[in-house]
C-alpha positions in Angstrom: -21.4 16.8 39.5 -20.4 20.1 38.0 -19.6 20.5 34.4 -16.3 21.5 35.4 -15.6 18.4 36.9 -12.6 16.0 35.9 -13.6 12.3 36.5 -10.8 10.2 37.5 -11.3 6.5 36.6 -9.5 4.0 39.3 -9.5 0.5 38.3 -9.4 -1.6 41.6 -10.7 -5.7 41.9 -13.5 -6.3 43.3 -12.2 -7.6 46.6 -12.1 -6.1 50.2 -8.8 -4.6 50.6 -9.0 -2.6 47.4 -12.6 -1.1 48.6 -11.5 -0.6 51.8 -8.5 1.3 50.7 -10.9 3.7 48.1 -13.7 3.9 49.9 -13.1 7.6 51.0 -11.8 9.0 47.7 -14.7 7.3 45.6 -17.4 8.3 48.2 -16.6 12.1 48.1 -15.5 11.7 51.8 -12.4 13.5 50.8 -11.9 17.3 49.4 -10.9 17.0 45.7 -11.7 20.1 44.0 -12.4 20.1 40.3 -12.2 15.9 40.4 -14.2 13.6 41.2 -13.5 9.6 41.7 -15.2 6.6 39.7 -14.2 3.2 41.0 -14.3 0.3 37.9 -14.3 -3.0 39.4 -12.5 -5.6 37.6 -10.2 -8.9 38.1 -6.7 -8.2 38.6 -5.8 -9.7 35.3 -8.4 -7.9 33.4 -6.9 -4.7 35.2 -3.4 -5.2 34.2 -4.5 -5.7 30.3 -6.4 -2.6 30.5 -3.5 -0.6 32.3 -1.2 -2.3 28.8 -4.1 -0.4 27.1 -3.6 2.7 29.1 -7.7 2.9 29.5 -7.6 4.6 33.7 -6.1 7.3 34.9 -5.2 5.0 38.4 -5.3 1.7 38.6 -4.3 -1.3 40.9 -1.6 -3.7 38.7 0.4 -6.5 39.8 3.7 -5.8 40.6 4.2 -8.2 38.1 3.1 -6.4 35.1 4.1 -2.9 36.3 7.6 -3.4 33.6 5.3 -3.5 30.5 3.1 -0.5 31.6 5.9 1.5 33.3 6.8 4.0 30.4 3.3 5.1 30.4 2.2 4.6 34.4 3.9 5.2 37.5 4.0 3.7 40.3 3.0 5.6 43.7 4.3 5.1 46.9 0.6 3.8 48.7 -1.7 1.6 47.8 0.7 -1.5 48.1 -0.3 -4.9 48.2 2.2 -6.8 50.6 2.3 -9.9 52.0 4.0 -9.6 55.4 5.0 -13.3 56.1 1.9 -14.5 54.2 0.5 -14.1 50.2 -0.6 -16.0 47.2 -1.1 -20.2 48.6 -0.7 -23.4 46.4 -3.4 -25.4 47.8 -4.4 -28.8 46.3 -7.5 -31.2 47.6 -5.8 -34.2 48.1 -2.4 -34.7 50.0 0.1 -34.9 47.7 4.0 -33.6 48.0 5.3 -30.6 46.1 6.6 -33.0 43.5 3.4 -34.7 43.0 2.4 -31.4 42.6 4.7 -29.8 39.7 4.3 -32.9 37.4 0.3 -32.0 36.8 -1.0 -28.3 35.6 -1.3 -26.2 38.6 -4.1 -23.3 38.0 -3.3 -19.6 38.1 -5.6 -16.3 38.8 -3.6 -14.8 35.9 -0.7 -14.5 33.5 0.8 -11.4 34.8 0.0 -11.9 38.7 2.3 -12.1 41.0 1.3 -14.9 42.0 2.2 -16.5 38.7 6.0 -14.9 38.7 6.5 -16.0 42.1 5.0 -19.7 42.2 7.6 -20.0 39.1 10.1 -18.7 40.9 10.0 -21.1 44.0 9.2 -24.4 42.0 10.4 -23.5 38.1 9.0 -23.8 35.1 6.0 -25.8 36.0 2.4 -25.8 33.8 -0.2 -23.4 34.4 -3.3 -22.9 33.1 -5.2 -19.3 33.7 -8.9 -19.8 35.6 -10.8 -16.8 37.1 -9.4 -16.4 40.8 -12.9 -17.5 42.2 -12.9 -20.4 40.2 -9.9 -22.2 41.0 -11.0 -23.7 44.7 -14.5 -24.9 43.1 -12.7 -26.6 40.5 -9.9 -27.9 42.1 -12.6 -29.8 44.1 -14.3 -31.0 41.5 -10.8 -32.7 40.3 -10.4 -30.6 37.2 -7.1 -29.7 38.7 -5.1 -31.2 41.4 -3.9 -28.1 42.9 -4.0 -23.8 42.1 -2.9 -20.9 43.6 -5.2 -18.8 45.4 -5.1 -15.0 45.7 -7.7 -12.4 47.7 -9.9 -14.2 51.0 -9.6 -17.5 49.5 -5.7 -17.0 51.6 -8.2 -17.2 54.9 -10.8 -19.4 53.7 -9.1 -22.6 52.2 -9.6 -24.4 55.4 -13.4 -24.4 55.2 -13.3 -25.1 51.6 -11.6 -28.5 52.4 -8.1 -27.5 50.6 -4.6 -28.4 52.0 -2.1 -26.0 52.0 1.4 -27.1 49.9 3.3 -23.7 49.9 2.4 -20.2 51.4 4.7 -18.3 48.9 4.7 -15.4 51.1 6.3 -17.3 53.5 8.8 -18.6 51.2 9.8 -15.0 49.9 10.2 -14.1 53.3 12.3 -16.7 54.3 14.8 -16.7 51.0 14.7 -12.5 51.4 15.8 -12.3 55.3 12.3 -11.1 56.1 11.1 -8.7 52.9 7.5 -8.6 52.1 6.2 -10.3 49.2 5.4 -7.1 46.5 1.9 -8.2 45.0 0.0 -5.5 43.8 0.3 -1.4 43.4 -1.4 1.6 42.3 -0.5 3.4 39.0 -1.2 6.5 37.9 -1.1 7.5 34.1 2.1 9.8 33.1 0.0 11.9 30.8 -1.7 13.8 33.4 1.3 15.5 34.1 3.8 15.1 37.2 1.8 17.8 39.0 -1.3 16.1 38.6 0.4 12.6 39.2 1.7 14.1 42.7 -1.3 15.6 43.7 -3.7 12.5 43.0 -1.0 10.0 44.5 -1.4 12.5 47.4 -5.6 12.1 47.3 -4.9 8.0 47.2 -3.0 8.1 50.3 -5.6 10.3 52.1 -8.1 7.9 51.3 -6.2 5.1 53.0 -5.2 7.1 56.2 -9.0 7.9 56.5 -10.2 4.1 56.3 -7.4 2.9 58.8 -8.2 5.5 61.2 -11.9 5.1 60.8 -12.6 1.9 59.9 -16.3 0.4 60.1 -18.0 2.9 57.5 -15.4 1.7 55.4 -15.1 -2.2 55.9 -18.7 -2.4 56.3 -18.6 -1.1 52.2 -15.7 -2.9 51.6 -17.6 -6.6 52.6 -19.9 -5.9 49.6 -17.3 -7.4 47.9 -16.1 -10.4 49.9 -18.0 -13.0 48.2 -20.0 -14.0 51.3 -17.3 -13.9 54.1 -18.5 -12.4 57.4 -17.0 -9.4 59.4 -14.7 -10.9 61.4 -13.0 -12.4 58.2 -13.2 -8.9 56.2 -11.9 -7.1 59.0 -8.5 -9.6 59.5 -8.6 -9.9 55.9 -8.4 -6.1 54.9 -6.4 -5.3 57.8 -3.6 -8.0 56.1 -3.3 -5.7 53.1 -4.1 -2.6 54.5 -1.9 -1.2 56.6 1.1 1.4 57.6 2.9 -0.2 54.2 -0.1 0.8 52.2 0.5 4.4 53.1 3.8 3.6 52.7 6.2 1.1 50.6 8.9 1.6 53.3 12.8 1.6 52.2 12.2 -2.4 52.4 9.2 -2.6 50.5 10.3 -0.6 47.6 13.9 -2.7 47.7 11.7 -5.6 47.5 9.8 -4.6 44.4 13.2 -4.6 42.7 14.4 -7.7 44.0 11.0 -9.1 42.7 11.6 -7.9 39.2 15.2 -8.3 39.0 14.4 -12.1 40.0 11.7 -12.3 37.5 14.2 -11.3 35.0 16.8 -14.1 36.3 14.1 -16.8 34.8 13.3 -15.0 31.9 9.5 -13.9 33.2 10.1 -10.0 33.0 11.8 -8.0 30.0 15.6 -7.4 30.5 15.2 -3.9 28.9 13.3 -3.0 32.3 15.9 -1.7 34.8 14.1 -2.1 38.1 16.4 0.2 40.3 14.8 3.1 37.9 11.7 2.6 39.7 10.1 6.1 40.8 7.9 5.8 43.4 5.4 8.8 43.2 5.1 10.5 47.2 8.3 8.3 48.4 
């Protein structure tokens, strides 16, 4: 590294999709004169109390907590986290029926998830407590809990871990949406960098992803580091759910979905109503 270099922090969780995506930009595998990349690996919850804090320059966020961040980040147009048809499950151990499930504390990866806004969006104001994302199967086996919701490859691995599924919420936004992807996660980048700089490294991001899709096995054989065990055939369909042409791209129905998301999660009282979610700029749109 050159002294004249400008390090770019991106905060990203340690999970597949999110390596897969930033493989290129945080390997050098893409020019970026006078900048260079340093992934920080943390949960997504941890990430969106550090984006409140303003610590990276980019970061991944749940779309849920991108209202309490967005006068100092914005949001670009890649990097999206969408669940086409599929996202965040409510699985329990036991059978029981979704009412059976609401009268008992249901574990969450996260207070500002999306998961969390939109499991209280389908079934109300049910009680949640927050466990670690890779904690909730283990102890919802062990009967600490009778059910959770599970986010990252636990969505392709609850079958083998003995779970039964009670309610894909994906599948429930698409349903009550007329077929919009469920808005999970984005990428931020911090407003005092200036909108030049902003542009430009929104424009590195998406580079990085267009690389990775179009060659794939360098970077999903670095992103399974981080898949907690799974094998390849598991990383690949996993990444390849939330990486894809939306990640380059929100899409005029992905970006009308973030704002149904938030306007919703201001209906019940879940996101502030000082936040007008049809100001939304989407960097690179």
């Amino acid at each position: 590294m050159s002294n004249d270099e400008r390090v770019v922090r991106v905060g990203h969780s340690p999970d597949p999709d999110d390596a897969f995506m930033f493989h290129a930009l945080t390997t050098g595998l893409i020019d970026t004169p006078g900048f260079r990349f340093e992934h920080v690996l943390l949960d997504i919850e941890t990430l969106n109390e550090k984006a409140i804090a303003e610590e990276y320059e980019v970061s991944a966020v749940s779309i849920h907590a991108f209202p309490e961040i967005a006068d100092k980040y914005s949001l670009m147009n890649c990097g999206a986290s969408m669940g086409e048809g599929y996202g965040p499950m409510l699985v329990s151990s036991n059978s029981m029926t979704l009412d059976e499930v609401c009268s008992k504390p249901i574990a969450i990866p996260g207070q500002k998830t999306s998961a969390h806004l939109a499991l209280k969006m389908a079934l109300g104001n049910v009680e949640t407590v927050i466990v670690p994302f890779d904690e909730i199967m283990p102890r919802i086996q062990n009967g600490e809990f009778a059910s959770g919701v599970i986010i990252h490859e636990g969505q392709l691995t609850w079958k083998s871990h003995g779970m039964n599924l009670i309610l894909d919420l994906g599948v429930w936004w698409n349903e009550r949406t007329n077929g919009l992807p469920l808005p999970l996660g984005g990428n931020v980048v911090r407003k005092d960098l200036g909108p030049q700089l902003c542009e430009q490294i929104t424009d590195w991001v998406k580079q990085s992803i267009e690389v990775a899709i179009s060659n794939p096995d360098e970077a999903l054989e670095f992103a399974k580091q981080w898949g907690r065990g799974i094998d390849d055939e598991t990383n690949s369909k996993f990444v390849q759910m939330y990486v894809n042409s939306r990640t380059i791209d929100f899409g005029d129905d992905g970006r009308a979905s973030v704002m149904k998301f938030l306007i919703e999660g201001q209906d019940i009282g879940m996101i502030n109503q000082d936040f007008n979610p049809n100001s939304i700029e989407f960097i690179g749109a």
